[in-house]
N, C-alpha and C positions, 0 to 999 in steps of 0.2 A: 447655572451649572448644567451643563450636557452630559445624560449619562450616556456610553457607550456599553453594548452586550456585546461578552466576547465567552464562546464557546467550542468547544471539540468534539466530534463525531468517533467512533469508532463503531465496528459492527463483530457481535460475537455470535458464538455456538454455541450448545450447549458444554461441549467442550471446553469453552474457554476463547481468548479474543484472538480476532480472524482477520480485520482488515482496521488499521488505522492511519493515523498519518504519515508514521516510519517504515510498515509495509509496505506501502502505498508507491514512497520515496523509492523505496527498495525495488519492488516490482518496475520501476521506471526505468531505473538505473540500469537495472539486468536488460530490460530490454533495447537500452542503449549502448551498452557497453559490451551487450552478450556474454556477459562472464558474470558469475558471483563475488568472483574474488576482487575484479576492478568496482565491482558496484560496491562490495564492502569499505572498501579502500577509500570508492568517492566519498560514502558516508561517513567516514572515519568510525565504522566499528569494525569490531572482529569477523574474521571469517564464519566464528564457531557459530555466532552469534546472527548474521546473516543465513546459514544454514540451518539452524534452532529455525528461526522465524518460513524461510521460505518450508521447512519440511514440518512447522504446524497447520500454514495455510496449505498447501498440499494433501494433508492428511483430512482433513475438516472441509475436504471438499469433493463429490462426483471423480470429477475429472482435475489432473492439476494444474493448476497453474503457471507452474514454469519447468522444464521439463531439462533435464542435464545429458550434454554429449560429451563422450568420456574418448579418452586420448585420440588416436589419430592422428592424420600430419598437421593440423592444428593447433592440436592438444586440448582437443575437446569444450567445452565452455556452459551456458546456458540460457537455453530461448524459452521468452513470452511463452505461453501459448495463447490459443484464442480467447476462451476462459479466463485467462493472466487478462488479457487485455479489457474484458467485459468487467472482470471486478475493479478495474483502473475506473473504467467509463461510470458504474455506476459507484464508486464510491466521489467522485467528482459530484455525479448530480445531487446525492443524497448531502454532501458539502454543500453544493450549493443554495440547495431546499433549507437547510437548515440555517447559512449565516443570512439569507434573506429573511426569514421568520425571526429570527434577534433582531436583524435590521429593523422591521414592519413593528415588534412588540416593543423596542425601546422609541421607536419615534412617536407611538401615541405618548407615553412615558413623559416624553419632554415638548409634548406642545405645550 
């Protein structure tokens, strides 16, 4: 038998949790789509509920994270910001760090 580790990352404040893998998605979306509303939409959740989430991580942070342009010939949307984009980068490597260390502690496991 082969065992497989299989595990989930998130990162909190004392607040309460800041970045996981739905934020994560979220933040991506927005800054692919530059809207919150098309990013909700990709995800298939609610607007309310994309907005709940981007204006905790927002809040629980310096500076924020995604930052909103409001009407105009546009009709306004929502950009990354640089920040948005660091907490992408390092929630990826701190992912990474951690499914290679399952990876490393179940393969002594099954020699």
């Amino acid at each position: 038998m082969k065992l497989i580790a299989n595990g989930r990352i998130w990162i909190e404040t004392e607040e309460g949790p800041f970045l996981g893998y739905g934020r994560i998605e979220l933040l991506e979306k927005i800054g692919e789509l530059g809207s919150l509303r098309k990013a909700a939409i990709a995800m298939k959740i609610s607007y309310r509920q994309a907005w709940d989430f981007v204006d905790q991580m927002n809040k629980r942070t310096n500076r924020p994270l995604v930052v909103f342009e409001r009407g105009g010939k546009n009709g306004g949307g929502a950009v990354l910001t640089k920040e948005g984009e660091q907490a992408i980068a390092l929630f990826h490597q701190l992912n990474n760090a951690f499914q290679d260390f399952l990876a490393k502690a179940v393969a002594g496991i099954n020699k």
